[in-house]
C-alpha positions in Angstrom: 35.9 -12.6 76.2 33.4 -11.6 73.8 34.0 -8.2 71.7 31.3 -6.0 73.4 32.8 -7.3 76.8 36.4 -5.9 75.3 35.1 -2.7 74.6 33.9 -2.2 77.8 37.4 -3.3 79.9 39.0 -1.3 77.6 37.2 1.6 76.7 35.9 5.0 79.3 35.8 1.6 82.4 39.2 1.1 81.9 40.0 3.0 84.7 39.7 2.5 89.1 36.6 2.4 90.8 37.6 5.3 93.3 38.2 7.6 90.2 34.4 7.4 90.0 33.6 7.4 93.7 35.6 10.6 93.7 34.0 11.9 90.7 30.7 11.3 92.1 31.6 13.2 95.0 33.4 16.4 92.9 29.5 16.1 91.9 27.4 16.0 95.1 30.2 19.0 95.8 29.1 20.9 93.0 32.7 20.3 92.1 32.7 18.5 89.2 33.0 21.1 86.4 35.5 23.1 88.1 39.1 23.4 86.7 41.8 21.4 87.9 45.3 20.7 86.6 47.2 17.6 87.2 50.6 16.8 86.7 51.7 13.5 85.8 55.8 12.4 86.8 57.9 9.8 87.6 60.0 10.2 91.1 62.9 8.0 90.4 64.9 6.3 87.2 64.7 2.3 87.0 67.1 0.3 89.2 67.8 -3.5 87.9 69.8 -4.2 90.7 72.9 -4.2 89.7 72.6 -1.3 87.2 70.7 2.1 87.3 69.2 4.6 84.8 70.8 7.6 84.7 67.4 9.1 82.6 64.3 7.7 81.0 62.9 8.0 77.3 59.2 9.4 77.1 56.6 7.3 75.0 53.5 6.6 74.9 52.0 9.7 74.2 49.7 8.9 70.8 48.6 6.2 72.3 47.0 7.5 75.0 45.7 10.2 72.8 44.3 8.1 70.6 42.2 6.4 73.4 40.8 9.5 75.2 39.8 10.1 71.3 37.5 6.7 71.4 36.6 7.2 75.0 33.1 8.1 76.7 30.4 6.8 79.1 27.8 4.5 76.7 24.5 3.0 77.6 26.0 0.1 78.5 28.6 1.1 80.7 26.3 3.7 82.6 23.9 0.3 83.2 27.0 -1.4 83.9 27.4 1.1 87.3 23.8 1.4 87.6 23.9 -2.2 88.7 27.1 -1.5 91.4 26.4 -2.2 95.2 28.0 -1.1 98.5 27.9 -3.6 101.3 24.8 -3.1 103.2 22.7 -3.6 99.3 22.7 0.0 98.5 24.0 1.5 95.2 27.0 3.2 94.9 26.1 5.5 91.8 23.0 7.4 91.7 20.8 8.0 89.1 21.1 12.2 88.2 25.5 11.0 88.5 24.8 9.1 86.3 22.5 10.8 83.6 25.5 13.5 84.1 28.7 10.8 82.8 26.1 9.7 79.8 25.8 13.3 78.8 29.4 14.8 79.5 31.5 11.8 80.5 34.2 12.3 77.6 37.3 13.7 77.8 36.5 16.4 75.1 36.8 19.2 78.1 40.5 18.5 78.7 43.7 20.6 77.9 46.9 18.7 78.0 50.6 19.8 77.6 53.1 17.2 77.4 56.9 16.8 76.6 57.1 15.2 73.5 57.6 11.5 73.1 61.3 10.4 72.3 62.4 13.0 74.8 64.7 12.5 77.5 63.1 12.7 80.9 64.0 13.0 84.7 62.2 11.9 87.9 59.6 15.2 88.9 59.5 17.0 86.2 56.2 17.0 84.6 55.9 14.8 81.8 52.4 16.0 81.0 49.9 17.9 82.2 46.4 18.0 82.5 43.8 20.5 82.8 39.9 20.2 83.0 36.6 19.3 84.8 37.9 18.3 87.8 35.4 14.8 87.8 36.7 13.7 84.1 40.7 14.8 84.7 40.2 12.9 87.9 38.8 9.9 85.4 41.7 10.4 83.2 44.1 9.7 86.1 44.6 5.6 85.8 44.8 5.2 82.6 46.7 8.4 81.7 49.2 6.6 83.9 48.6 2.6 82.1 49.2 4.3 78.3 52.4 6.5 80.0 54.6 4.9 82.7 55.0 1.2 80.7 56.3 2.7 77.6 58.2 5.0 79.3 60.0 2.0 81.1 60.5 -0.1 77.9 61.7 3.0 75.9 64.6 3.5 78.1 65.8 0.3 78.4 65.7 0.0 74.8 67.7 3.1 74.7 70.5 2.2 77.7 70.9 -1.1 75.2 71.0 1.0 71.8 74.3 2.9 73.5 75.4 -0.3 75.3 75.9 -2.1 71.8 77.5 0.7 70.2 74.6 1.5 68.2 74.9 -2.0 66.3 71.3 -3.0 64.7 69.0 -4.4 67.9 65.8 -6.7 67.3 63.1 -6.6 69.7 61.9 -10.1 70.6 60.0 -9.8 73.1 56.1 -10.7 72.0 56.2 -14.3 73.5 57.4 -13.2 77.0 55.2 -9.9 77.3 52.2 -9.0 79.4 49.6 -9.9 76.4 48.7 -7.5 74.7 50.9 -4.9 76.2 53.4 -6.5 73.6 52.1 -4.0 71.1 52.8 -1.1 73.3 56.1 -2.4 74.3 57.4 -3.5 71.0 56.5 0.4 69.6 58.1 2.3 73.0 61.1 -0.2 72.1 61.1 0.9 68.3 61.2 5.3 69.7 64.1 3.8 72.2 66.6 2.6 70.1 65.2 -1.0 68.5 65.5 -0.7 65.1 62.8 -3.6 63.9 60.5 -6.1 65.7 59.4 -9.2 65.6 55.8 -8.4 66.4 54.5 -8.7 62.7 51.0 -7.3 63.7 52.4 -4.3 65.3 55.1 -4.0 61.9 52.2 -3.4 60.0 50.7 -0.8 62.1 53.9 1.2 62.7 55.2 0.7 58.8 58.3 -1.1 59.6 59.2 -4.8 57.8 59.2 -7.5 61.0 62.3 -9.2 61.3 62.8 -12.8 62.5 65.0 -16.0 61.8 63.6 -19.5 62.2 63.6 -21.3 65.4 65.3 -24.8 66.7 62.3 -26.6 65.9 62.6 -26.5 61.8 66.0 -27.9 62.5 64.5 -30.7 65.2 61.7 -31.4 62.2 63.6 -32.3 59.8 66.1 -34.9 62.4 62.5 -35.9 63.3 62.1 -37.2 59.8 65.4 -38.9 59.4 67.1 -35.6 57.5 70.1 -33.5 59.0 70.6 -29.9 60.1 72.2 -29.7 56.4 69.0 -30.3 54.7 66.5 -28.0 57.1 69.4 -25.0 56.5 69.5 -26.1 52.7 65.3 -25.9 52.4 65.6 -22.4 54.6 67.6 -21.1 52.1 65.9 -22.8 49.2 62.8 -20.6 50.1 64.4 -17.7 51.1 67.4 -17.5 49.2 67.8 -13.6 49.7 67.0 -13.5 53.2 68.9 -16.5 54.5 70.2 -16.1 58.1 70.2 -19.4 60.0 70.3 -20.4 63.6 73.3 -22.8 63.9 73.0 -23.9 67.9 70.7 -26.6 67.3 73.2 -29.6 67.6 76.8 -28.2 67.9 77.2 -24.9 66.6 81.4 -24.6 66.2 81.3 -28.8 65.0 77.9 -28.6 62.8 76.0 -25.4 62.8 78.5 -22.9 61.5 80.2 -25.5 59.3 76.7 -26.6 57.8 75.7 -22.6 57.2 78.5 -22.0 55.3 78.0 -24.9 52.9 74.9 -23.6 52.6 76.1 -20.2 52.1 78.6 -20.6 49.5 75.8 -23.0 47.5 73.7 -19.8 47.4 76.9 -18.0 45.9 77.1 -20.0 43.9 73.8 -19.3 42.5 74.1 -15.6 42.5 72.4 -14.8 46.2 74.3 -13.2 49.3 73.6 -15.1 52.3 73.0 -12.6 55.6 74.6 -14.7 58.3 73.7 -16.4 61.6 72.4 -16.7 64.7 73.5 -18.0 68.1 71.1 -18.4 70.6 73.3 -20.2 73.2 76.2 -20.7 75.0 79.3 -18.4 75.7 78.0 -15.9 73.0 81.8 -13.9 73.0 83.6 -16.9 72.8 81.6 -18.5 70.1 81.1 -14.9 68.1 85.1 -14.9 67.6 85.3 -18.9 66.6 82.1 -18.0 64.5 83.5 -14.7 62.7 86.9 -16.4 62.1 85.6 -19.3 60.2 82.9 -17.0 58.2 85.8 -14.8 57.7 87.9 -17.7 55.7 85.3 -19.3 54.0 84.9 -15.4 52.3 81.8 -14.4 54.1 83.8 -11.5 55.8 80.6 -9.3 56.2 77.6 -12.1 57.1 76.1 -10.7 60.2 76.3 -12.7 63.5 73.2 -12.2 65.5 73.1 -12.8 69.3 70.1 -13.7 71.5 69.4 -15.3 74.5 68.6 -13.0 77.7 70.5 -10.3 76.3 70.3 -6.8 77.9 72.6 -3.7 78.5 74.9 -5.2 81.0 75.3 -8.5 79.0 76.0 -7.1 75.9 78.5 -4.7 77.4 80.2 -8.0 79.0 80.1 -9.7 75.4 82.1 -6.7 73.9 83.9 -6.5 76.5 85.3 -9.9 76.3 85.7 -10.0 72.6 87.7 -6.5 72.7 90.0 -8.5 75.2 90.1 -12.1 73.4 89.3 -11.6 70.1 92.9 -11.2 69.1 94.3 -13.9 70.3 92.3 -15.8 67.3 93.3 -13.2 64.4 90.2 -11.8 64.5 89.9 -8.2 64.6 88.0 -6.9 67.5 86.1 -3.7 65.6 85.6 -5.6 62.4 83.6 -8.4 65.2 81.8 -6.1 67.0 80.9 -4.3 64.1 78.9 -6.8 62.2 77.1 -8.1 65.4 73.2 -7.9 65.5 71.5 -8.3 69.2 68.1 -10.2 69.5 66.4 -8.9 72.7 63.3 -10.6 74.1 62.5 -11.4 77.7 64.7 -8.4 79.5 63.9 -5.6 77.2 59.9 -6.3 76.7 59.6 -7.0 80.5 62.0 -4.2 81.8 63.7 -7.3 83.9 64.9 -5.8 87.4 62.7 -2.8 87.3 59.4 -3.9 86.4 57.4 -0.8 86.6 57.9 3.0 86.5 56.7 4.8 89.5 55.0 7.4 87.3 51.8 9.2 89.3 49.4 12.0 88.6 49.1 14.3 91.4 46.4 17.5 92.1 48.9 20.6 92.0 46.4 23.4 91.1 42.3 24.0 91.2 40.9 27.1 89.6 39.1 29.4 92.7 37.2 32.8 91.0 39.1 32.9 87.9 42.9 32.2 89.2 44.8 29.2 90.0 44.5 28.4 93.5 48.1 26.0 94.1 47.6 22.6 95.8 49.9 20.7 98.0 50.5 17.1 99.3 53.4 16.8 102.1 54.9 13.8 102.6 57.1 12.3 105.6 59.5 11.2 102.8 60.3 15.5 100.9 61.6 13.7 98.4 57.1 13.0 97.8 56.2 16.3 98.6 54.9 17.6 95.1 55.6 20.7 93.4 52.9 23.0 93.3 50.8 25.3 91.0 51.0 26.1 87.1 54.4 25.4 86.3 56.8 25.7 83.1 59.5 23.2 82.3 62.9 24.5 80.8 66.3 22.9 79.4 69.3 23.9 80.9 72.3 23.5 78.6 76.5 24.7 79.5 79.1 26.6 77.3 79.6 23.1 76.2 76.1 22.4 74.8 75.3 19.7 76.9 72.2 19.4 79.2 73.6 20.7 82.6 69.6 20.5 84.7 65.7 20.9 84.3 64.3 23.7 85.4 60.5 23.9 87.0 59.3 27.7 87.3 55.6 29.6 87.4 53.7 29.9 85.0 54.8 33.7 84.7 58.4 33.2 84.6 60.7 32.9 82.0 64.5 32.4 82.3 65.4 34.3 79.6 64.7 37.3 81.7 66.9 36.3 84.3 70.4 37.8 84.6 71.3 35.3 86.8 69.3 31.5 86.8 68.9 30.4 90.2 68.7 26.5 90.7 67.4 25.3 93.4 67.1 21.9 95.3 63.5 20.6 95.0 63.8 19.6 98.8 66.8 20.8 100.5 66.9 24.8 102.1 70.7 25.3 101.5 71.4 23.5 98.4 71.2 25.6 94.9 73.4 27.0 92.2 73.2 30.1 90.6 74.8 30.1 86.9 75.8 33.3 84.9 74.2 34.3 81.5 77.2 33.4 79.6 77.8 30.0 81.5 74.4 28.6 79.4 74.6 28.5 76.1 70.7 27.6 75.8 67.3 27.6 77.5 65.0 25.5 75.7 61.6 24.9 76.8 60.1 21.4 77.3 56.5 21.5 77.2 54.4 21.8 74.2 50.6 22.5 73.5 49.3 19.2 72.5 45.3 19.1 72.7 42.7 22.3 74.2 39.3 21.1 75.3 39.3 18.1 73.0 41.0 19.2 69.8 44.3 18.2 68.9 46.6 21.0 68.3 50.1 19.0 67.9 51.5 17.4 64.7 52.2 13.6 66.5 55.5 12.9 65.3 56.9 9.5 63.5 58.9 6.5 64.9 62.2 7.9 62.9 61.1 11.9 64.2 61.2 10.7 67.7 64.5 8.5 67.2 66.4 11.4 66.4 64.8 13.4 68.8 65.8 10.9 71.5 69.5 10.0 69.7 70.0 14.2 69.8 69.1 14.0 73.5 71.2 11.4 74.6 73.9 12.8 72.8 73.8 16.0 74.9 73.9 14.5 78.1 77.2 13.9 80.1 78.9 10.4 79.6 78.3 10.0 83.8 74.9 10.3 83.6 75.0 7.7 80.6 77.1 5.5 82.6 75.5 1.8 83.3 76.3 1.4 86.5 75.9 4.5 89.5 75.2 7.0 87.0 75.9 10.7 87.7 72.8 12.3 89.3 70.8 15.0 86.9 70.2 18.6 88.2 66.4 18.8 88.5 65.9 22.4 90.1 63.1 24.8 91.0 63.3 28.6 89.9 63.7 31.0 93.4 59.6 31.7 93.2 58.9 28.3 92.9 61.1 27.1 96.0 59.5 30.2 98.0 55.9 29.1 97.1 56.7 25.5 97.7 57.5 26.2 101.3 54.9 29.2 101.8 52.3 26.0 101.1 53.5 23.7 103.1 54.2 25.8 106.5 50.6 26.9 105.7 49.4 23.2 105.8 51.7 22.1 108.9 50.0 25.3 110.5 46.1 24.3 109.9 46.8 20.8 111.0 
């Protein structure tokens, strides 16, 4: 692909074609200019399959910001639709359309709010929300949704295998297994998730974070190629990185050779005044071989070298691995804490991929147009309620119990504010009889979720850094209830409308069952 054809597929075209149809439409209407407010959610966590989200991580955020920034309608991607044909040989975009994308076709009319990235977030509740010229927050729409949904998805499995190791030191490996050049987008949600380096050495740079990586079977294969031993590839690896020497010890036999062969290795660099950082298993039963492995490293007086573990690691497999060493480890004389401990994990394919849930079912639906001045609320039933979107202008609030922890989120009018309320009435999004009312002094906060991020163009928010949004998401997590953290059939988070909300909700939609 040649660089001008990049910067078309990626720049103000990097959208779907029936975002323009519909925006040339909004045109012919005379509808183009007028106000409209999206809001852009996700309706349910990930499912793997045999293990469920019990909440998502935010991300992607600057990004997408950062895009809408760069993007607008150029000479050669107005000629680009000039040239567009329906079926029977007549063009699809007209001429005065198009003169109007060359002169306003940027995003420099839009108002976004948006919870913050590092967050975490629950299915319907408004992750961000868009106001402007109905034909350009219409454009917005696809990839809006491209720069949101994917690093929401990779954030929060990063995150359920943060808490599923224990907070031990987790390595995101994923570049050769990811979705080109969605590796870069990945590897960063992964860093705001709970990764605390990656691989991806391009993306290091960027972010301002050293890559980390070992060496791989092949130095080891090279060197056997060439009538040498695994001895003298881990004696060369540490020869030229004597400070940084962590060595992959699978390659032949990793209890018979590799472990034995490191710590020669290691206590030659001793020797010589350098502390070696450990090794790496890539294979096999990694609890089994993480207890043989520490109890050697541990009497050859390398007590604190680090064991990394790779190989098709994610939250469920790492749970099993300290599972089984919590249960085995004793019966070597190895201490089960000390173990887990000083374990690093190496995660590539599951993590960068999301494996079992492959993509977030984040959309961006219509819920208000602006009619003479004042927000008109828009509906879209569904035969499934659970679809049916909330309407109108809407404010997002933090419920929090005596205890401090996140107890549901709250969706209310524009006009409302909890705070007011002597009582706070939660209600089901989609069942009549189901809602909760909690007293003033059972909350012990209300915190709202939404901030002001750009107005018509101009950024008004201070983007925060990877370590801001860490702690923002590590405070988060913290605050939820261990069910909802749980791995498997997680508790079920409150997400509730305000009384006026619910009443408008259903006022809307008898209204539409009664015109059709």
């Amino acid at each position: 692909m040649k660089p001008s054809d990049r910067s078309a597929a990626e720049g103000i075209l990097f959208t779907d074609e029936y975002q323009l149809t519909m925006a040339q439409l909004y045109y012919r209407m005379g509808l183009h200019e007028r106000l409209a407010q999206f809001d852009h959610f996700f309706r349910s966590y990930p499912d793997y399959g045999s293990h469920q989200a019990g909440y998502c991580i935010n991300a992607g955020l600057e990004w997408l910001l950062d895009w809408m920034k760069g993007a607008r309608f150029r000479h050669q991607d107005v000629e680009y639709l000039r040239g567009q044909m329906g079926r029977t040989g007549r063009r699809i975009f007209d001429d005065d359309f198009l003169a109007w994308l060359r002169e306003n076709g940027t995003f420099d009319g839009v108002t976004m709010r948006a919870i913050p990235e590092g967050r975490v977030v629950h299915p319907n509740v408004p992750l961000t929300v868009v106001q402007g010229p109905l034909a350009m927050a219409q454009i917005l729409e696809t990839s809006l949704l491209n720069h949101l949904n994917y690093p929401t998805l990779i954030a929060t499995k990063a995150a359920r295998i943060h808490e599923s190791g224990r907070g031990r030191l987790l390595l995101e490996f994923g570049l050769r297994r990811a979705q080109e050049r969605g590796a870069n987008a990945g590897a960063r949600a992964a860093l705001i998730g709970g990764a605390d380096f990656t691989s991806n050495v391009g993306v290091s740079h960027v972010l301002g974070y050293p890559p980390k990586g070992t060496h791989a079977h092949s130095m080891v294969q090279v060197f056997m190629a060439l009538g040498q031993d695994e001895l003298d590839a881990f004696r060369a690896y540490a020869d030229v990185y004597p400070d940084d020497c962590l060595l992959l010890v699978d390659t032949i036999d990793t209890l018979e050779s590799g472990v034995p062969n490191a710590i020669r290795v290691f206590e030659e660099l001793r020797r010589a005044g350098h502390r070696p950082v450990g090794i790496r298993l890539d294979s096999g039963d990694l609890a089994y071989l993480s207890i043989r492995a520490a109890k050697m490293l541990d009497e050859a007086g390398f007590p604190e070298a680090s064991i990394v573990l790779s190989n098709q690691l994610d939250e469920l497999v790492i749970w099993q691995i300290i599972t089984q060493i919590e249960k085995e480890a004793p019966r070597y004389g190895v201490d089960p804490d000390r173990l887990i401990g000083r374990l690093v994990y190496g995660v590539g394919t599951r993590l960068i991929t999301s494996q079992g849930a492959s993509a977030l079912d984040g959309v961006y639906k219509l819920v208000a147009v602006q009619d003479g001045g004042a927000w008109a609320p828009a509906i879209k039933l569904s035969e499934t309620p659970e679809k049916t979107i909330n309407p109108g202008d809407k404010h997002v609030w933090r419920v929090y119990d005596r205890r401090g922890k996140a107890t549901a989120d709250l969706l209310g009018l524009d006009d409302e504010d909890p705070h007011e309320m002597e009582h706070i009435l939660l209600h089901h999004p989609t069942e009549y009889t189901t809602y909760r009312t909690l007293a003033r002094d059972e909350v012990s906060e209300i915190e709202p979720l939404l901030v002001d991020v750009v107005r018509e163009g101009e950024l008004l928010y201070d983007l925060p850094s990877i370590e801001d949004m860490r702690e923002r998401r590590h405070a988060d997590v913290e605050r939820l209830d261990s069910g909802v953290k749980r791995l498997i059939n997680p508790h079920i988070y409150h997400v509730s409308l305000t009384e006026r909300l619910w009443d408008l909700k259903q006022e809307l939609i008898e209204a539409v069952k009664g015109d059709s």
